[in-house]
C-alpha positions in Angstrom: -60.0 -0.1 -0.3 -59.8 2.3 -3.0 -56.2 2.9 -2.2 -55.1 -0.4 -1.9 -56.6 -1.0 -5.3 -54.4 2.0 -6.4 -51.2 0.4 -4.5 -51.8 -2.9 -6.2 -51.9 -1.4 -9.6 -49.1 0.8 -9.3 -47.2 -2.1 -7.6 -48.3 -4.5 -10.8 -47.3 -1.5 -13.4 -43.7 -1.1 -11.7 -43.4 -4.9 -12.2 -44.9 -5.0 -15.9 -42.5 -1.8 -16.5 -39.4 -4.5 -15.1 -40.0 -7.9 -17.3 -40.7 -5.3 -20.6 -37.0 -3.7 -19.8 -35.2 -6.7 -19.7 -33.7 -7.5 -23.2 -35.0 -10.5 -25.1 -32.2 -13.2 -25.9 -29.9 -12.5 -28.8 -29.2 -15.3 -31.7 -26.7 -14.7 -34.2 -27.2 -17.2 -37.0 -25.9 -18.3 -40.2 -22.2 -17.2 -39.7 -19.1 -18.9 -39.7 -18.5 -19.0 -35.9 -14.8 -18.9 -34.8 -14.9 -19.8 -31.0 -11.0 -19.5 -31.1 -11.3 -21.9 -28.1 -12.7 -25.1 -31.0 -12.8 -25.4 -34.2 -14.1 -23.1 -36.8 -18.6 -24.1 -37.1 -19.6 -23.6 -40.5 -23.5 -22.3 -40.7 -22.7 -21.6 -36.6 -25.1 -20.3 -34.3 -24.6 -18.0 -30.9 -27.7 -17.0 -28.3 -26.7 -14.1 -26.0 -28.8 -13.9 -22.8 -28.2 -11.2 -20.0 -24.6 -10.3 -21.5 -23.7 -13.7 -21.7 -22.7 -16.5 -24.5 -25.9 -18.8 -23.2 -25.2 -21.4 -26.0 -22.8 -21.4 -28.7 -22.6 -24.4 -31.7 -24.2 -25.9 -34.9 -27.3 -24.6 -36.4 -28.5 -28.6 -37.0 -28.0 -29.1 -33.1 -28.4 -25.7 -31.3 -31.8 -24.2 -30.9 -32.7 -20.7 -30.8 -35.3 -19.4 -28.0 -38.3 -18.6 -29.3 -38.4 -15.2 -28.2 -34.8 -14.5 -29.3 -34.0 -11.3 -31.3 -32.5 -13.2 -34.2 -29.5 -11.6 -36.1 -29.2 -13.4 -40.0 -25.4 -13.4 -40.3 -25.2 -15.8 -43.2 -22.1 -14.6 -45.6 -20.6 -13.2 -42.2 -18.1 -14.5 -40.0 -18.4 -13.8 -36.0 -15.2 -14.2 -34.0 -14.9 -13.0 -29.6 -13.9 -9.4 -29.6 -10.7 -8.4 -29.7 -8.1 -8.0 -26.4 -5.7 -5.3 -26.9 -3.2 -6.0 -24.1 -1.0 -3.2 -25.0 -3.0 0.4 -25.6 -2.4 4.2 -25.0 -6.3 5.7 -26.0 -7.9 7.9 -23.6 -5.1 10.5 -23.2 -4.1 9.2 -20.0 -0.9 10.5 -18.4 1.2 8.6 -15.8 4.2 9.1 -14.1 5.7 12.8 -13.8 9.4 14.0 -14.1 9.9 14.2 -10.3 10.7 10.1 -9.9 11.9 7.4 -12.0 9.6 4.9 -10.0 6.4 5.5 -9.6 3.7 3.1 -8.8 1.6 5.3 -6.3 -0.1 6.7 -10.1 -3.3 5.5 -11.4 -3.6 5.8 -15.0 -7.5 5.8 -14.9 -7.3 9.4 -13.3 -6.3 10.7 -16.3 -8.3 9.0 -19.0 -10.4 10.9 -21.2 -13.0 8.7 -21.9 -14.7 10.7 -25.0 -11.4 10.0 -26.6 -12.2 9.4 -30.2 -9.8 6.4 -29.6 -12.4 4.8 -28.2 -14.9 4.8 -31.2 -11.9 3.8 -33.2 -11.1 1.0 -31.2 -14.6 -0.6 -31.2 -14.5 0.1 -35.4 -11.3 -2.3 -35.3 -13.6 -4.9 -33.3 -11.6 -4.1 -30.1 -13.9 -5.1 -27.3 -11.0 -5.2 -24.0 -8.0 -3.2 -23.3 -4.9 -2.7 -21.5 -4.6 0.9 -21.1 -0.9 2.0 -20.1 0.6 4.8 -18.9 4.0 5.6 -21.1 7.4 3.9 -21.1 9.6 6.7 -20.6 9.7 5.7 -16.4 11.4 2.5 -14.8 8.0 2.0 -13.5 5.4 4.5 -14.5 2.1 3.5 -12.7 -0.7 0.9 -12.6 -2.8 0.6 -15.8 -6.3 -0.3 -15.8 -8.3 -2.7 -17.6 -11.2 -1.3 -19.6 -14.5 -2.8 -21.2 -15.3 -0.8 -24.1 -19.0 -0.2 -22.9 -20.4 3.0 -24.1 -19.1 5.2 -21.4 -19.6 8.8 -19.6 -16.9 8.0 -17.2 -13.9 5.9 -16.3 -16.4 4.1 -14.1 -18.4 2.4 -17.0 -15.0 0.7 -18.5 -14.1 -0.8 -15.3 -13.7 -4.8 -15.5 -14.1 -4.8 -11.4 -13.1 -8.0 -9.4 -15.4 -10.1 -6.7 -15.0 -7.0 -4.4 -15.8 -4.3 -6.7 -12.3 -3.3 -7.3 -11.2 -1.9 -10.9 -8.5 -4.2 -12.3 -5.2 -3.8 -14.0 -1.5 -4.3 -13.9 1.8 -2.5 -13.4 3.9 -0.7 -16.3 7.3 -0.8 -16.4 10.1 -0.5 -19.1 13.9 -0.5 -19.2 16.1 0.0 -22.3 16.7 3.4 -23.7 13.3 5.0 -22.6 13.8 5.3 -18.9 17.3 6.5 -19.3 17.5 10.6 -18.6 19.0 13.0 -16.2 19.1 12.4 -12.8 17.3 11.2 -10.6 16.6 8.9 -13.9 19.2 6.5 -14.6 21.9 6.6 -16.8 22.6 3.4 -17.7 20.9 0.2 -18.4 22.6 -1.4 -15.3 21.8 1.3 -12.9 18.2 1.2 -14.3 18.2 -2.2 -13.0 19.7 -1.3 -9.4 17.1 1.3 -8.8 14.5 -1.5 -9.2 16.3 -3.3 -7.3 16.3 -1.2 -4.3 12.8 0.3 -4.6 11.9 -3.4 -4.4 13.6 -4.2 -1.3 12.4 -1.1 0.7 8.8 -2.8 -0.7 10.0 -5.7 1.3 11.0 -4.2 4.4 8.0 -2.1 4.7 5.9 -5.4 4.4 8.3 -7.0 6.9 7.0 -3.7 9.5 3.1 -4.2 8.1 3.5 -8.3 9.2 5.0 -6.7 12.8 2.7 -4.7 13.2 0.1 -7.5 13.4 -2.7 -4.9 13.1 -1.9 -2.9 15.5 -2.8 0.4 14.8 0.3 2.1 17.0 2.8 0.0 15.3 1.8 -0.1 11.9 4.0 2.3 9.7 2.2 5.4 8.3 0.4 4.3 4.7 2.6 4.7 1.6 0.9 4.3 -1.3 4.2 3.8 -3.7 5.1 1.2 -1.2 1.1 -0.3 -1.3 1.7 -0.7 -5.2 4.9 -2.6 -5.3 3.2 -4.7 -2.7 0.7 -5.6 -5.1 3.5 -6.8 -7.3 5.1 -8.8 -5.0 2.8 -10.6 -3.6 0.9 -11.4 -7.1 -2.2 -9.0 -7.1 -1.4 -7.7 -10.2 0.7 -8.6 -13.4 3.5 -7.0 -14.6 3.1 -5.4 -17.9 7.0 -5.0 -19.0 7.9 -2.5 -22.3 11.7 -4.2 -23.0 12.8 -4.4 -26.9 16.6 -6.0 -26.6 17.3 -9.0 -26.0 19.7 -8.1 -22.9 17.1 -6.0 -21.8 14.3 -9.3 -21.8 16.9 -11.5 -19.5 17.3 -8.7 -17.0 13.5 -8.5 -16.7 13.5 -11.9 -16.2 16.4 -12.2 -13.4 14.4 -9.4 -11.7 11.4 -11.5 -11.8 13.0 -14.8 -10.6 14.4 -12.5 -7.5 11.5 -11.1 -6.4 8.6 -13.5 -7.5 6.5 -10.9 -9.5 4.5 -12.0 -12.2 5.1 -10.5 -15.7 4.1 -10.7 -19.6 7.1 -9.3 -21.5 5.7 -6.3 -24.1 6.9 -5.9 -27.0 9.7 -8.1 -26.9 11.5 -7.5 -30.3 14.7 -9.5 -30.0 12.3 -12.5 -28.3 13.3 -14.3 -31.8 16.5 -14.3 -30.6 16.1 -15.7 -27.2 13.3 -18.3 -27.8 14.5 -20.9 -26.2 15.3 -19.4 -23.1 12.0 -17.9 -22.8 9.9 -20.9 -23.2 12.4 -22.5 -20.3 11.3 -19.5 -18.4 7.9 -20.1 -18.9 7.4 -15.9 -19.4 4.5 -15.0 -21.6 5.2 -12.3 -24.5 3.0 -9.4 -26.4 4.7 -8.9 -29.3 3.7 -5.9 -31.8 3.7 -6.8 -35.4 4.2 -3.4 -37.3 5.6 -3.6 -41.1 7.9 0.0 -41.5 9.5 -0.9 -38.0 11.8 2.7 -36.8 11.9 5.4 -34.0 14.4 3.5 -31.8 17.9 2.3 -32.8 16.9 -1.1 -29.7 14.1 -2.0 -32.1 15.8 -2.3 -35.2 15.9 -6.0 -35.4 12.1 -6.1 -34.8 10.7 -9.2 -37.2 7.4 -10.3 -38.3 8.6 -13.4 -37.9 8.7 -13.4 -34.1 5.5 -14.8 -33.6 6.1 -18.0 -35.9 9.4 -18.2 -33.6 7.8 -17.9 -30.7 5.0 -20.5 -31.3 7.4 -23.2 -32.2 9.2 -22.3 -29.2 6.4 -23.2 -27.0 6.0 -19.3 -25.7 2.5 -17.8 -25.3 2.5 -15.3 -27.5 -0.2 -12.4 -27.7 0.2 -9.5 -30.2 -0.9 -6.1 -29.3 -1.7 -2.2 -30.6 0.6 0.0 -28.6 -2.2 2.5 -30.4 -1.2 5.1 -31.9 2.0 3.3 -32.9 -0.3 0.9 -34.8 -4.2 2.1 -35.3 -6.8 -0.1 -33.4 -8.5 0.1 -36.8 -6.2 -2.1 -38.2 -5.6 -4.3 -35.4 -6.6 -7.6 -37.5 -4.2 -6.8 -40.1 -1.5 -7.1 -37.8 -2.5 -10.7 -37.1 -2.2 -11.4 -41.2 1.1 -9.8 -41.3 2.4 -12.7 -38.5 1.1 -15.2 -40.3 2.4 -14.1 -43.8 5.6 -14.5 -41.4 5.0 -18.1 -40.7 2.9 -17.8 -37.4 -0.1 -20.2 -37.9 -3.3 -19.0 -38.7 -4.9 -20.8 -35.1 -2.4 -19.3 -32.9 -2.7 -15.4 -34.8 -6.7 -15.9 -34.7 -5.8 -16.7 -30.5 -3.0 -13.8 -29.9 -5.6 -11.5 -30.6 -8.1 -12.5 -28.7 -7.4 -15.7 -25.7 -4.0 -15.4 -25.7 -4.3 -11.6 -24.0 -7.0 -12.3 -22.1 -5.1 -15.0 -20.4 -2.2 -12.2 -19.8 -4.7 -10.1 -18.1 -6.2 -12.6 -16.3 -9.6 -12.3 -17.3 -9.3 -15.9 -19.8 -12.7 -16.6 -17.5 -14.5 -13.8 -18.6 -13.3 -12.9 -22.2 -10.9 -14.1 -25.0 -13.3 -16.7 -26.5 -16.9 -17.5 -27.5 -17.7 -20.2 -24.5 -21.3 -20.4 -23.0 -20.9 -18.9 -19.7 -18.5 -15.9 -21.0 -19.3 -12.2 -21.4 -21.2 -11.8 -24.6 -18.0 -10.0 -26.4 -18.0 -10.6 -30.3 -18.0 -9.1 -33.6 -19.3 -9.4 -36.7 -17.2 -9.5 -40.0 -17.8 -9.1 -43.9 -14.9 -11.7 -44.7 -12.4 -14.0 -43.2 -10.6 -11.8 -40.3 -7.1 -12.6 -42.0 -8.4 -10.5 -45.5 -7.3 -7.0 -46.5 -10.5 -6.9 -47.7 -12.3 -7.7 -44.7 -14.7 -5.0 -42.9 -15.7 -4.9 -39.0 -19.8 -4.7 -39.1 -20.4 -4.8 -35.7 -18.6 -5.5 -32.3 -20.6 -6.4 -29.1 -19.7 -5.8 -25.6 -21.8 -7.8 -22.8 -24.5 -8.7 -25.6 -24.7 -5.0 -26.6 -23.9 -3.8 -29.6 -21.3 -0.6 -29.4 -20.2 0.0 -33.6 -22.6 -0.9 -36.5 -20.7 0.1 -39.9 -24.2 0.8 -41.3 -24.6 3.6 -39.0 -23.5 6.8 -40.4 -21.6 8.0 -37.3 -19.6 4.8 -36.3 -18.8 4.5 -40.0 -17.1 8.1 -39.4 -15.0 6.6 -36.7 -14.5 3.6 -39.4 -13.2 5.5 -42.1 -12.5 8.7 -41.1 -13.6 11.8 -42.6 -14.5 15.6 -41.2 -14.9 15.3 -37.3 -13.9 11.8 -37.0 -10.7 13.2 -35.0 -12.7 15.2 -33.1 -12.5 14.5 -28.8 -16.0 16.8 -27.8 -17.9 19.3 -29.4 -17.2 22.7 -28.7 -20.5 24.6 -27.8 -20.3 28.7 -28.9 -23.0 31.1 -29.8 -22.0 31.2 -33.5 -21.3 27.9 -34.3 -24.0 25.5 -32.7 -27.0 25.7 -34.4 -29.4 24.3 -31.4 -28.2 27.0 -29.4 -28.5 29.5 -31.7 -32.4 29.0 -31.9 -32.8 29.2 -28.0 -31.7 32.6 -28.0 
């Protein structure tokens, strides 16, 4: 008896120990709420509960949970985090020299994820990202898509599907980055033919896969560049397309009506010029908006006016980092730069935010402030469109990853000594803590 009293108890601390761990509901209240998916709510509120937006609306007509954590926002304004569809943080190399095509790669084996990018990226309120290998291949590997969680490993940024498999897309690029010395192409038209023919082997070794019929005697041995085009072609993943000319945009697009691959055009800065044929096409672009455009005579006739074009075309349009070439930091500034252009304020608010998370897919999960949706958001001094305007806080899955007020994110924010710092280095003479152990 006097054991199974001691069971019991244990048994009834364990459970005690469970219901004190789990985290209360969040409210954020008082702020002006952008939901991006509705209307602006003045005096707005939010409740988070187990990562998730639980109820979202006016403070007159939304109640907070009693035993809500309540966040006073007033003079704030709270908007979903931001979706980067276009990033290069983390350090993360792709393709080699040995191949122009290469989809066998996985950019998540190479991704550093103590990359100060990181930090700098939830200081600019970014809370989702595209992470990409380079251009500099026809096809340079499969990117990954990454929750900026606090992480030790790649593992923790995963955004995973119903079968517990990480998610991403496919990078490619034509125009003048892909062309080298052989066995790299030459030419913009023979770029195009090598596609061409590493997609139709793709085909064929389907065709023999389909033969096969599961048979393990017949099926052809496993080829894991062939696995990844497969992946294109039959509309796992999206095709995330570097292209700056507007020649270079149609023969994406010809590709894409050939084979049936799905594909958001990056980039894109002679899309002004085509407008009207893209929004026939129905192709989705992710435009970068940068104000001292250079570095490649094909980009010269990037405008900030794309985006303005664009929306009165009818095309989706989504605006991205390619960090480092613009600073995650000053991710929302790009946004202001589109509208000073003539893009309107709603659809610059959504091409940082809805807009690429419907090019990634994951519209369901992120991209807006909807009950139901992961807990993503941020917190901001000022309207999002001001100079002036400071990130205070940025959420992911209803926990909070940068606080301005705490003297190491601000680092991050700012800069200063050690903000561009990856890891410590640990030596006898200069780390204190091990000094003293000695």
């Amino acid at each position: 008896m006097h054991a199974l009293m001691i069971a019991v108890a244990a048994a009834l601390g364990m459970f005690a120990g469970t219901v004190l761990a789990q985290d209360p509901p969040l409210a954020f209240v008082g702020a002006e709420v952008l939901p991006i998916s509705g209307p602006p709510i003045p005096d707005g509120v939010v409740v988070v509960a187990d990562g998730k937006i639980a109820a979202i609306g006016p403070a007159a007509t939304t109640p907070v949970p009693a035993a809500a954590e309540r966040h006073d926002c007033r003079g704030r304004v709270l908007m979903p985090g931001l979706v980067d569809t276009h990033s290069h943080v983390g350090d993360g190399w792709g393709g080699d020299a040995s191949a122009p095509i290469q989809p066998d790669v996985r950019i998540l084996d190479s991704i550093n994820v103590r990359d100060v990018g990181f930090r700098k990226a939830r200081a600019g309120g970014l809370t989702t990202l595209n992470i990409m290998p380079g251009s500099g291949h026809l096809l340079s590997g499969q990117t990954v898509y990454a929750k900026l969680r606090k992480a030790s490993t790649i593992d923790d940024f995963f955004i995973r599907d119903a079968a517990g498999k990480p998610l991403g897309g496919m990078k490619m690029a034509n125009g003048t980055n892909s062309q080298k010395e052989a066995p790299f192409p030459g030419t913009r038209s023979k770029s195009a033919a090598l596609v061409r023919q590493k997609f139709l082997k793709a085909q064929e070794y389907r065709r023999k896969v389909a033969d096969a019929k599961d048979d393990p005697e017949k099926l052809p041995d496993r080829d894991l560049e062939m696995e990844g085009l497969l992946d294109v072609l039959d509309g796992r993943v999206v095709v995330h397309h570097h292209a700056h000319r507007a020649d270079d945009l149609m023969t994406v697009l010809r590709l894409r009506d050939e084979f049936g691959f799905k594909v958001v055009l990056h980039h894109a800065s002679e899309a002004w010029k085509i407008a009207d044929q893209l929004a026939k096409s129905g192709a989705a672009c992710s435009v970068i908006v940068v104000d001292s455009p250079g570095g490649k005579i094909e980009a010269m006739d990037l405008s900030l006016a794309t985006g303005a074009v664009l929306e009165k075309a009818g095309v989706p349009c989504a605006i991205h980092t390619d960090d480092p070439v613009t600073d995650s930091r000053l991710f929302l500034r790009t946004a202001g730069l589109a509208v000073r252009a003539g893009m309107s304020r709603e659809k610059a608010l959504e091409a940082l935010t809805l807009a690429g998370a419907k090019m990634l897919e994951l519209d369901g999960r992120t991209g807006s402030l909807d009950v139901g949706k992961d807990a993503d958001l941020i917190v901001l001094s000022g309207d999002p469109l001001s100079v002036k305007t400071k990130v205070l806080e940025t959420w992911v899955e209803g926990k909070k990853v940068f606080d301005r007020d705490d003297p190491e994110d601000r680092l991050f924010a700012v800069g200063g000594y050690g903000a561009g710092r990856e890891q410590k280095a640990h030596a006898c003479c200069t780390d204190a803590r091990l000094s003293e152990t000695k």
